[in-house]
MIDO-411097 format. One record per residue (C-alpha): residue number from 0; x, y, z. Coordinates in Angstrom, 2 decimals, decimal comma. Layout:
{NUM {X Y Z}};
...
end
This chain:
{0 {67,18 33,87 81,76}};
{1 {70,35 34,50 79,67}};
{2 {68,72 37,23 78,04}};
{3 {67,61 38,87 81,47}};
{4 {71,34 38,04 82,70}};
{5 {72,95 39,94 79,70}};
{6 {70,24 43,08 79,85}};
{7 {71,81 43,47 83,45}};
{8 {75,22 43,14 82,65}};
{9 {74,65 45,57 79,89}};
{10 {72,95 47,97 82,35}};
{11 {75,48 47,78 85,15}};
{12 {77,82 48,76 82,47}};
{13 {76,30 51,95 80,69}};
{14 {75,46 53,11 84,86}};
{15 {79,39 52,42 85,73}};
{16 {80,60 54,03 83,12}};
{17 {77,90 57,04 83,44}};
{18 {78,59 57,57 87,28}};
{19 {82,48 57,37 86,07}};
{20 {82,17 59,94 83,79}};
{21 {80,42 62,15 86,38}};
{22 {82,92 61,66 88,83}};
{23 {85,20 62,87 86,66}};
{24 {84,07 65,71 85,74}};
{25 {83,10 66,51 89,41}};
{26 {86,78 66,03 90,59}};
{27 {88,01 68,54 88,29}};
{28 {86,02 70,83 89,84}};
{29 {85,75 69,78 93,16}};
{30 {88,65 69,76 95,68}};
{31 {89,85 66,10 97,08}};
{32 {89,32 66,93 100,18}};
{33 {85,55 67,98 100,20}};
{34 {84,50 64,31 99,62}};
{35 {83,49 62,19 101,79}};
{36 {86,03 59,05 102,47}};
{37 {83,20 56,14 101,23}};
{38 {83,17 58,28 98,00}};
{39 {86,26 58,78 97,75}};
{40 {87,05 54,95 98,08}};
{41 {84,42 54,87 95,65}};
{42 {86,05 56,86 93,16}};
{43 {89,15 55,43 93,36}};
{44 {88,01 52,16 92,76}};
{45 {85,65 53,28 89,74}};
{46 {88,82 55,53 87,88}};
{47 {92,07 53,40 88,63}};
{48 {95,35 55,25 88,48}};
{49 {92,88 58,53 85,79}};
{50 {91,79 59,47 89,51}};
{51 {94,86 59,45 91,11}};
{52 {96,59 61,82 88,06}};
{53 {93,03 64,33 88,53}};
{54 {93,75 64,10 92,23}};
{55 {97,63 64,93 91,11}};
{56 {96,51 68,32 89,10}};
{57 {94,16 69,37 91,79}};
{58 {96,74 71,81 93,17}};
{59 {98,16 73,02 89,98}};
{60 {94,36 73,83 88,83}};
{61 {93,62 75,57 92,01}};
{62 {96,88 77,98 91,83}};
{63 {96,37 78,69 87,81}};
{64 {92,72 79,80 89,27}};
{65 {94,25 81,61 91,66}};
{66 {96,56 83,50 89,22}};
{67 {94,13 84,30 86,84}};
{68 {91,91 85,56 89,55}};
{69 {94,88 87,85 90,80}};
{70 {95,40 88,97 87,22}};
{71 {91,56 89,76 86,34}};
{72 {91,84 92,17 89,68}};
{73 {94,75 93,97 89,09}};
{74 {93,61 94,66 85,20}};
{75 {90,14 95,92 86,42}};
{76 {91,69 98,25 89,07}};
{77 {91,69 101,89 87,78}};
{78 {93,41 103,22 91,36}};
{79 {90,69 104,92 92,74}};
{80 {90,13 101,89 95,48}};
{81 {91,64 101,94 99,06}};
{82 {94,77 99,66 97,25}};
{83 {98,00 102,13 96,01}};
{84 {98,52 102,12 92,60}};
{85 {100,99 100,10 91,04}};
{86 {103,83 101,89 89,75}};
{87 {104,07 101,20 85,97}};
{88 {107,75 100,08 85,84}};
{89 {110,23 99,41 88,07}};
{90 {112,27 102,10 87,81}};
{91 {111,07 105,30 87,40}};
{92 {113,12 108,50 86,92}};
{93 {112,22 112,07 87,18}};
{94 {113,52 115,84 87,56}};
{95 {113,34 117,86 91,26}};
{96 {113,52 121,43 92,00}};
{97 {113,46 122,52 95,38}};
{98 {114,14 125,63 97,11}};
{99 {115,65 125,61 100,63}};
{100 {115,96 127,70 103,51}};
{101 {119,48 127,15 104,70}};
{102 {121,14 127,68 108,07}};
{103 {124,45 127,22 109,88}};
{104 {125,84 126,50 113,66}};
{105 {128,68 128,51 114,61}};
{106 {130,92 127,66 117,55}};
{107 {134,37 129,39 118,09}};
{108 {137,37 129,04 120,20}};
{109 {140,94 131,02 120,23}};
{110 {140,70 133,10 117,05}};
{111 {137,64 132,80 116,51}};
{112 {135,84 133,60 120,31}};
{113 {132,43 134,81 119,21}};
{114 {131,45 134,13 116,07}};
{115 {128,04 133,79 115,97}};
{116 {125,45 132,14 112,93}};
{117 {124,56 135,08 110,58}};
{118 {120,57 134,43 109,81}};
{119 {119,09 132,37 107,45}};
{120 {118,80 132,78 102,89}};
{121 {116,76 131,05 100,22}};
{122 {119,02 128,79 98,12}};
{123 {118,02 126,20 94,86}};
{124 {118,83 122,35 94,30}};
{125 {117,93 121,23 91,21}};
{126 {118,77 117,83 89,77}};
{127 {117,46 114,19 88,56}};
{128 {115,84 111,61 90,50}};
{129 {115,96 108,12 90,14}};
{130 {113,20 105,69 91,86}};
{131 {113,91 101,60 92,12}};
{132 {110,53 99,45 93,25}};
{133 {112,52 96,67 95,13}};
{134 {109,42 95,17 97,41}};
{135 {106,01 94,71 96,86}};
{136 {105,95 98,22 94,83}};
{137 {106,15 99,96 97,80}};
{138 {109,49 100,05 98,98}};
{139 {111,72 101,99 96,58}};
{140 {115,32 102,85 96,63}};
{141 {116,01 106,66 95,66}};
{142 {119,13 108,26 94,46}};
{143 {120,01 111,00 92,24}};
{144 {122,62 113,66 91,03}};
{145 {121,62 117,72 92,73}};
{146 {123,25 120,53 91,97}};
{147 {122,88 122,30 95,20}};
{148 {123,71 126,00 96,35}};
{149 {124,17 126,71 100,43}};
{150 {124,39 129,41 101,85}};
{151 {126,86 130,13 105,41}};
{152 {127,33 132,98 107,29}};
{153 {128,92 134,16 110,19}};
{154 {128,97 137,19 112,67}};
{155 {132,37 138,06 114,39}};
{156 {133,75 140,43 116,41}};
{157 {135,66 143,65 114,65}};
{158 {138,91 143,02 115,98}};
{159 {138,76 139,57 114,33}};
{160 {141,83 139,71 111,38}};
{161 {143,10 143,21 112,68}};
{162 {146,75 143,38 113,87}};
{163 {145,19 145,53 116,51}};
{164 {142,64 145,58 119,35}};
{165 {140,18 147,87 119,50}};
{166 {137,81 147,87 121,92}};
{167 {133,93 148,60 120,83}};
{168 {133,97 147,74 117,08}};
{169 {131,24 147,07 115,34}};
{170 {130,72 143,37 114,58}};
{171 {131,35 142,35 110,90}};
{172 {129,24 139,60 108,70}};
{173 {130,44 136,91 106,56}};
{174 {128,55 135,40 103,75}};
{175 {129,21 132,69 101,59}};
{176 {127,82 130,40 98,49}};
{177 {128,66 126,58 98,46}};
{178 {128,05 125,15 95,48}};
{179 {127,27 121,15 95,90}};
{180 {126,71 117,76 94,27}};
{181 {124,83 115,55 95,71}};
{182 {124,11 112,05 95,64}};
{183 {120,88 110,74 98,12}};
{184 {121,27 107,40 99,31}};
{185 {118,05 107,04 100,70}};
{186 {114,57 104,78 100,80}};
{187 {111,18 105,49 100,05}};
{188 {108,09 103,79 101,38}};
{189 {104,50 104,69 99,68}};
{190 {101,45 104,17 101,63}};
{191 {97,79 103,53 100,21}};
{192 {95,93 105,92 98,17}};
{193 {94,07 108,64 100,72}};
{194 {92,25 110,02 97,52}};
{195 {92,24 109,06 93,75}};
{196 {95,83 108,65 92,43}};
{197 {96,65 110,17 95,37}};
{198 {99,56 108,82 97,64}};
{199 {101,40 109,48 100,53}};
{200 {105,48 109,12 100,90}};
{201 {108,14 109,11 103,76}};
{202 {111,80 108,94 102,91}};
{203 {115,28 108,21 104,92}};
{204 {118,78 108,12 104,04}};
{205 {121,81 110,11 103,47}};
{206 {123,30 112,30 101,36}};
{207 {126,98 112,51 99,93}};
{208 {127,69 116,35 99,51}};
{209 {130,94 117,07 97,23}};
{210 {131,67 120,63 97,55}};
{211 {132,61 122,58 93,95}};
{212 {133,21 125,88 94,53}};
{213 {132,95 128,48 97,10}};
{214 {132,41 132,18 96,72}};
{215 {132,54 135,06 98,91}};
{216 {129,53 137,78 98,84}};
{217 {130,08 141,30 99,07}};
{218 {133,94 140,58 99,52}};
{219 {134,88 144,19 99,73}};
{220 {132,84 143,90 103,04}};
{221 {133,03 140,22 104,69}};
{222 {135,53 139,67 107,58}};
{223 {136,03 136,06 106,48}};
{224 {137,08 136,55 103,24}};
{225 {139,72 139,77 104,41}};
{226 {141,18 138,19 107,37}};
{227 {143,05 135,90 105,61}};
{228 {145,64 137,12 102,87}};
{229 {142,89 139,20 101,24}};
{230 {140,53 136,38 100,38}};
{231 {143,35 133,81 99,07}};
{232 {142,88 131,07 101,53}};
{233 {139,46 128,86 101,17}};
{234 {137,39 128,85 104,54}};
{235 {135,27 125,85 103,72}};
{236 {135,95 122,21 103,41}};
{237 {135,50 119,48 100,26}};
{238 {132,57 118,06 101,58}};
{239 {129,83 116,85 103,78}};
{240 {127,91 113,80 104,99}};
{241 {124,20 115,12 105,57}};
{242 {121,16 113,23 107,11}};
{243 {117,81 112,85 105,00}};
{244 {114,41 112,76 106,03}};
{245 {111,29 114,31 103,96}};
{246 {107,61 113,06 103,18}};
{247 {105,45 114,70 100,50}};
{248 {102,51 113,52 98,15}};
{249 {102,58 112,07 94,72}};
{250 {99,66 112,45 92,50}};
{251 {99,85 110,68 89,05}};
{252 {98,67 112,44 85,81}};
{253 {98,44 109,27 83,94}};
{254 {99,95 105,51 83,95}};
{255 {103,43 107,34 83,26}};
{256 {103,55 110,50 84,44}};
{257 {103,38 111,87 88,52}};
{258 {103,93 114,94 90,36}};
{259 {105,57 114,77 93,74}};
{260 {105,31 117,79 96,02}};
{261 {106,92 117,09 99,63}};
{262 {109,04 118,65 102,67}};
{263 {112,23 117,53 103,30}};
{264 {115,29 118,30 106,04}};
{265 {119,03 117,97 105,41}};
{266 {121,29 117,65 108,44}};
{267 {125,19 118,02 108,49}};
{268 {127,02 115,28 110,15}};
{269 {130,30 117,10 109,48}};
{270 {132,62 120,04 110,26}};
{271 {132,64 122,19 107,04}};
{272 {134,78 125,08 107,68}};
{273 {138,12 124,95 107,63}};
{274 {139,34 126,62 110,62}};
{275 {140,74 124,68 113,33}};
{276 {139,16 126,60 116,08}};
{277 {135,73 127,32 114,79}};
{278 {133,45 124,53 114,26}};
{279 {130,28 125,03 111,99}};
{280 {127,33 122,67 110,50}};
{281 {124,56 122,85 108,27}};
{282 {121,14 122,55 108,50}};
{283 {118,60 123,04 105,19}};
{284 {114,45 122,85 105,18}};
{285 {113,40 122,03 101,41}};
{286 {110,49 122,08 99,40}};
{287 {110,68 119,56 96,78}};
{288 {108,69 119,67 93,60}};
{289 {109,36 117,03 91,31}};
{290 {108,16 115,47 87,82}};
{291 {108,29 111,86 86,95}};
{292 {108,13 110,55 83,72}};
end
């Protein structure tokens, strides 16, 4: 009967220790939750205070799955999925050229009764850009440094400068080139890939416009420029505060390099002549081209 006794014992042992060593391996794998609570009472009383520390690292195990998981996906992506493309760094910088069609308001008083906007002329920004990922690598800030040409005209009546009136002249034209710089203030948000490393952008902001230099065209012939001491006195202010808006496309050569081709509208916020009595604005439409690298 001892014998018998001790064969049991013996048994009970190797199965206790068997079905612990399965139960630990099964709540490594297994979430705490998905048993049942009789196992789980079960388990407990089988593994002491080991299943209360595997119970412990359940959570940590699941998120390091997790991560791996996240990182497997975003190594395998090659951007040709429905998912944007991740932007290789943070910051990414790049060079834009962009011609513009540039316009002016014209509104007069006293002096200056009649003067009308004188058309429209093709003018060139050129200038780095500067790109700053700050949320899920979609939103990005955008800046930059343009050097930016505008053109402004005016139509006036003849009399305007002359000492006297005469009736019937011929209206005169004005013309000028403002030379710029420009820093955008402005945000970019990039939506998901509508073809392979193919994405679309919209952009807001501002732009700070520090005026350089202005110069008169045809001066021999522009009633601005001859009304006043022969040219002497500048018509234009130092500056202007300008609204931004544009959208545009960027398709990316490589992990580095992209090309960016977009429209874009620049809106004066302020007054940039100098004459008290005539008030003018600006307006530009540009097509921007740009390189990253």
């Amino acid at each position: 009967m001892k014998k018998v006794a001790g064969i049991s014992l013996m048994l009970t042992l190797l199965l206790s220790t068997a079905f612990a060593q399965s139960a630990s391996r099964q709540s490594i794998n297994r979430p705490r939750d998905s048993f049942s609570p009789e196992s789980d009472k079960r388990f407990r009383k089988i593994l002491g205070d080991k299943y209360q520390g595997q119970v412990a690292n359940e959570a940590q195990y699941d998120e390091e799955r997790k991560k791996r998981r996240r990182r497997q996906q975003s190594a395998n992506y090659d951007g040709s999925g429905p998912d944007y493309a991740r932007p290789t760094n943070l910051i990414e910088m790049g060079i834009r050229f962009a011609p513009s069609l540039n316009l002016n308001t014209a509104q007069g008083s006293g002096a200056y009764t009649g003067f009308l906007p004188n058309g429209s002329g093709i003018r060139m920004s050129v200038g780095p850009t500067i790109d700053y990922f700050f949320f899920k690598d979609r939103y990005a800030l955008s800046s930059g440094l343009f050097y930016t040409i505008k053109r402004s005209g005016f139509q006036m009546p003849g009399n305007f400068g002359e000492s006297r009136v005469g009736p019937g002249a011929p209206y005169k034209e004005s013309t000028y080139n403002l030379q710029y710089l420009q820093v955008p203030v402005s945000v970019k948000l990039f939506a998901n890939n509508i073809a392979p490393s193919m994405r679309v952008y919209v952009q807001t902001g501002g732009l700070l416009s520090l005026k350089l230099a202005e110069h008169a065209l045809e001066p021999e012939r522009n009633g601005l420029y001859l009304a006043d001491s022969g040219g002497d006195r500048r018509q234009y202010g130092f500056g202007d505060i300008e609204l931004l808006l544009g959208a545009g496309i960027q398709y990316r050569i490589n992990p580095v390099n992209a090309v960016n081709i977009g429209l874009s509208y620049q809106r004066g916020l302020l007054d940039v002549a100098r004459g008290g009595q005539l008030l003018s604005k600006s307006r530009a439409v540009s097509l921007d081209l740009g390189f990253k690298f």
